[in-house]
Backbone as JSON Lines, residues from 0, in Angstrom:
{"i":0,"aa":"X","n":[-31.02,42.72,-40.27],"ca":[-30.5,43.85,-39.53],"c":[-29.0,43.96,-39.85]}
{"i":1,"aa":"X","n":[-28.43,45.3,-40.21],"ca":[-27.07,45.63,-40.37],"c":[-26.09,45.85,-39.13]}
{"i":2,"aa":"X","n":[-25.16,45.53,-39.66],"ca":[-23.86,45.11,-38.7],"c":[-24.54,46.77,-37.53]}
{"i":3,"aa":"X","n":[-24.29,47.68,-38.2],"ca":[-24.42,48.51,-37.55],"c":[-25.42,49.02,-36.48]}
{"i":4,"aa":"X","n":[-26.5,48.6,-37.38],"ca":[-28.22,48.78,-35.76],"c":[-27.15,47.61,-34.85]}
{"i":5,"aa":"X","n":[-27.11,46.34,-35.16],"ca":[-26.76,45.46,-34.24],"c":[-25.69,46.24,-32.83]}
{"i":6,"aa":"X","n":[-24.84,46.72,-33.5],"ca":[-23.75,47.24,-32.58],"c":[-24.59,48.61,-31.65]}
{"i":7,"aa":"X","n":[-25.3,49.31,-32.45],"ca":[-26.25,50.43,-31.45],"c":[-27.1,49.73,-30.84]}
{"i":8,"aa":"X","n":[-28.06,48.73,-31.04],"ca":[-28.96,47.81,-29.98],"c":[-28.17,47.78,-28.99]}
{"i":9,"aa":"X","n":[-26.83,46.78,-28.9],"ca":[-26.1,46.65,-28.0],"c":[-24.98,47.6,-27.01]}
{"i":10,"aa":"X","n":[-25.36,48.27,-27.61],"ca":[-24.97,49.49,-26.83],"c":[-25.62,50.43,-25.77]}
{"i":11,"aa":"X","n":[-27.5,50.94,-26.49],"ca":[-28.14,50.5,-25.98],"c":[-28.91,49.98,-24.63]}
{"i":12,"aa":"X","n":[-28.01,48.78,-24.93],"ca":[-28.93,47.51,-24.04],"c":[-27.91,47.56,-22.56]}
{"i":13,"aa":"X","n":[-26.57,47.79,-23.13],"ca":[-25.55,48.12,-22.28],"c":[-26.02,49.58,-21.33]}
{"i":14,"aa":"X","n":[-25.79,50.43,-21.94],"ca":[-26.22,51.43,-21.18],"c":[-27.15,51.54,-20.27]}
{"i":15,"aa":"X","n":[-28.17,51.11,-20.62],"ca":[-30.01,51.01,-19.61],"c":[-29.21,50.0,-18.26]}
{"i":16,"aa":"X","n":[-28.51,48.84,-18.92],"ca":[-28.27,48.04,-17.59],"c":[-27.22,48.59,-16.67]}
{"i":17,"aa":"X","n":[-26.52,49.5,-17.27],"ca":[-25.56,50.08,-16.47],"c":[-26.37,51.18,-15.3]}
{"i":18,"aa":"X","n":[-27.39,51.91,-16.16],"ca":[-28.36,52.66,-15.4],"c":[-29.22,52.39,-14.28]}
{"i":19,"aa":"X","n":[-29.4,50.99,-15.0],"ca":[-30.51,50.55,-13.31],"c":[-29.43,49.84,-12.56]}
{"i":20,"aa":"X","n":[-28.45,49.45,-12.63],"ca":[-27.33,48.92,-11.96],"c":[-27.51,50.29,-10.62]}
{"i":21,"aa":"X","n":[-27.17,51.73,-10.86],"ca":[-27.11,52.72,-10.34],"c":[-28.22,52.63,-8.92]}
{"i":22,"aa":"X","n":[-27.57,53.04,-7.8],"ca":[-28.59,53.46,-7.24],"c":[-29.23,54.66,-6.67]}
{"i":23,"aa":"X","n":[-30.59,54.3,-6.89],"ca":[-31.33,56.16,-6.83],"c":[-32.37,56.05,-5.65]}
{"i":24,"aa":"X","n":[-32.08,57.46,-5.21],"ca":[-32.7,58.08,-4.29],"c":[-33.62,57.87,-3.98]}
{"i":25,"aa":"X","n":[-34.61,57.33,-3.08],"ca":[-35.99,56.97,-2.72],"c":[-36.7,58.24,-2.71]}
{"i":26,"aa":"X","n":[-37.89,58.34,-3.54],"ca":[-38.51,59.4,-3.48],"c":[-39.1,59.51,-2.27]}
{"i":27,"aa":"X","n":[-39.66,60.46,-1.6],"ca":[-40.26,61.34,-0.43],"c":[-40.04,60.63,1.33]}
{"i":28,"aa":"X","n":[-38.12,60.7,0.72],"ca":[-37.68,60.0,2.24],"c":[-37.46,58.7,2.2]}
{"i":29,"aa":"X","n":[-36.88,58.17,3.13],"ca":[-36.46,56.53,3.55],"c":[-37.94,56.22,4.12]}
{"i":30,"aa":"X","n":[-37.95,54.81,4.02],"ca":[-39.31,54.2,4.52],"c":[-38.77,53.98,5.87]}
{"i":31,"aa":"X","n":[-39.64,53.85,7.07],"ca":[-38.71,53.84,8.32],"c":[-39.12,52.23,8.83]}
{"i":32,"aa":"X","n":[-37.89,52.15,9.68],"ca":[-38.02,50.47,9.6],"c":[-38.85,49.91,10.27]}
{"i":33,"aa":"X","n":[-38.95,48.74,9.7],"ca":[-39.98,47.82,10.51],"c":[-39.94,47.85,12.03]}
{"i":34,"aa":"X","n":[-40.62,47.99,13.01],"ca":[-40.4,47.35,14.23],"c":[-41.72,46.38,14.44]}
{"i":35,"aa":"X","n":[-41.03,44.95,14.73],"ca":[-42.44,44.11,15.43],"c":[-43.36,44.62,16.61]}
{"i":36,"aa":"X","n":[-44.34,43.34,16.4],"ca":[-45.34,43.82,17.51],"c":[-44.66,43.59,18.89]}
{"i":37,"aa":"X","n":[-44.18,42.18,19.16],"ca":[-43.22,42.53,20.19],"c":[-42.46,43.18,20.46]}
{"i":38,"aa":"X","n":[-41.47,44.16,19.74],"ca":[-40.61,44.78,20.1],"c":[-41.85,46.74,20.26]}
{"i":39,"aa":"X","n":[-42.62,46.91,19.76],"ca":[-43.8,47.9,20.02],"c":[-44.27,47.83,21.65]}
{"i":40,"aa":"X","n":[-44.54,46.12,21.84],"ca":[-44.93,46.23,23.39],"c":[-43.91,46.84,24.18]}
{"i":41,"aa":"X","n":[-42.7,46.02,23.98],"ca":[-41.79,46.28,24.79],"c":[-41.62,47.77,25.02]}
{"i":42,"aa":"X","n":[-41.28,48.43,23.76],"ca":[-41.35,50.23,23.87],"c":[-42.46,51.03,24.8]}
{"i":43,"aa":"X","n":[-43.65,50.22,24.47],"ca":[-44.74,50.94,24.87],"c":[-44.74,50.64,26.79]}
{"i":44,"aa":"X","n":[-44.21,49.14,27.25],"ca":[-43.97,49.1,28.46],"c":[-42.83,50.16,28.75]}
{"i":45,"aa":"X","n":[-42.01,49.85,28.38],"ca":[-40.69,50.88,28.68],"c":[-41.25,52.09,29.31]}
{"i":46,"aa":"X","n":[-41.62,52.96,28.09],"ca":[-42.66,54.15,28.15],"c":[-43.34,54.37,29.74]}
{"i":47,"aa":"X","n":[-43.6,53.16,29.42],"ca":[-45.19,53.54,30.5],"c":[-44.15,53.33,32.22]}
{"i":48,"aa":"X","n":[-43.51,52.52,32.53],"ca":[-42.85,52.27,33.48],"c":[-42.02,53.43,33.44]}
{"i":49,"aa":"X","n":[-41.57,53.79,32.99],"ca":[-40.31,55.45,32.68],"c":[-41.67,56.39,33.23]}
{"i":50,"aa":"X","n":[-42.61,56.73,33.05],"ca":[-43.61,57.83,33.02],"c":[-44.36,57.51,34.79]}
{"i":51,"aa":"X","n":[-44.47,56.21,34.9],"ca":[-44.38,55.95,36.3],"c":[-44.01,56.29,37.39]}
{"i":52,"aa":"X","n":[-42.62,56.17,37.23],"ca":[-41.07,56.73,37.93],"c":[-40.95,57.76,37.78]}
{"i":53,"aa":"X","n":[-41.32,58.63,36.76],"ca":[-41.22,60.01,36.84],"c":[-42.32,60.35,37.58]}
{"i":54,"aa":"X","n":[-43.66,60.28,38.07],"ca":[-44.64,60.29,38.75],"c":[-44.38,60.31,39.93]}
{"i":55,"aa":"X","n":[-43.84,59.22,40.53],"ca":[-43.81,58.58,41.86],"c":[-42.44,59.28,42.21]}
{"i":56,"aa":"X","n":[-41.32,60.1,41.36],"ca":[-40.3,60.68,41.86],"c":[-40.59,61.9,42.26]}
{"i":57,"aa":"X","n":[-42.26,62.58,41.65],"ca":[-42.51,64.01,41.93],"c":[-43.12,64.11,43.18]}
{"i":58,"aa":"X","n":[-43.71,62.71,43.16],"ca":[-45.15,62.77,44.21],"c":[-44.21,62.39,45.76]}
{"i":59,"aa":"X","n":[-42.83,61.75,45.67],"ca":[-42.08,61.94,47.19],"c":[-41.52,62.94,46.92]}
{"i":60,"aa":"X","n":[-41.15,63.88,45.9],"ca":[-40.27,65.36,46.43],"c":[-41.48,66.35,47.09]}
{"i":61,"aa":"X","n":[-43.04,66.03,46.74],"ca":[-43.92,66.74,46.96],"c":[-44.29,66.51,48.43]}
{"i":62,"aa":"X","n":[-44.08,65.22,48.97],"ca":[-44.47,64.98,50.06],"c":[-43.38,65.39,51.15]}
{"i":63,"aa":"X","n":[-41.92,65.59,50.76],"ca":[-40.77,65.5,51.52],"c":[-41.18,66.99,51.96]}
{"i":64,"aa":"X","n":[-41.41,67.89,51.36],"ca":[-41.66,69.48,51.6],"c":[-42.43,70.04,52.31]}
């Protein structure tokens, strides 16, 4: 191989690594993050105790009237 391919290989080889060095855009959106199963319960209690309280806040304005 001549001086010259040698110097275009490496040039090249340079470039591509400079390219994936780059960072690119995730196609069709961000992946959304993990949440554990414990931290799911917890939400899903949250939820359900919040939906409670909103219940039991309608059902004494209903009775006060």
């Amino acid at each position: 191989m001549n001086k010259k391919q040698k110097i275009i290989k490496k040039m090249a080889k340079r470039a591509k690594a400079r390219e994936n060095q780059k960072e690119h855009p995730v196609q069709g959106g961000q992946k959304p993050k993990y949440i554990s199963k414990a931290e799911r319960a917890k939400m899903e209690a949250d939820a359900a105790t919040a939906t409670n309280q909103g219940s039991e806040a309608d059902s004494s304005t209903a009775q006060d009237e």
